[in-house]
N, C-alpha and C positions, 0 to 999 in steps of 0.2 A: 583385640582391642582392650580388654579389661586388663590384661596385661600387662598395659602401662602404668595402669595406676595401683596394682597390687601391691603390698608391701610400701606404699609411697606416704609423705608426712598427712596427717591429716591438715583440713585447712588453716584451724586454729592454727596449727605450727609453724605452717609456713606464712600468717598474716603475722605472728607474732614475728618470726627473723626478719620480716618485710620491714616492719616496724622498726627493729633495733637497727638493723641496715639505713633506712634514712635517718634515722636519728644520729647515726655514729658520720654518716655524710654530711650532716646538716642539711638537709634539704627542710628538715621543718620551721631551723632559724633564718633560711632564705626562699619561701614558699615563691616569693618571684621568678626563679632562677630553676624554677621543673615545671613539667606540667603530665597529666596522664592524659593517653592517645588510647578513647574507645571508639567503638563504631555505633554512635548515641550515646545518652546523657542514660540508658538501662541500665548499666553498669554498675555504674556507681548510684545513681539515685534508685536504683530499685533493688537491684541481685545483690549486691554488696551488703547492704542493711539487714536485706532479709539472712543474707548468708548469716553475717555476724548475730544475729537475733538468733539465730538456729543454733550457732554456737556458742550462745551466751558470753559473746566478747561486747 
């Protein structure tokens, strides 16, 4: 199992291409037109924040 994430981008990195990617789609000049699919509101209201605060983004 650790295998898969060996060698792999840290999260920064890959929040950060996440980023340029809807930016370059416009998904931020049409927030109506996406939405993200969790299993609960933990995700984003909790693990995400704490993530980015971990990583100083």
């Amino acid at each position: 199992m650790q295998e898969t994430v060996d060698n792999q981008p840290c999260f920064a990195d890959v929040f950060t291409a996440f980023r340029k990617w809807l930016t370059k789609g416009g998904y931020f000049d049409r927030p109506d037109k996406s939405s993200f699919v969790t299993c609960g509101s933990w995700d984003l209201k909790i693990m995400l924040p704490a993530q980015c605060d971990l990583d100083g983004i």
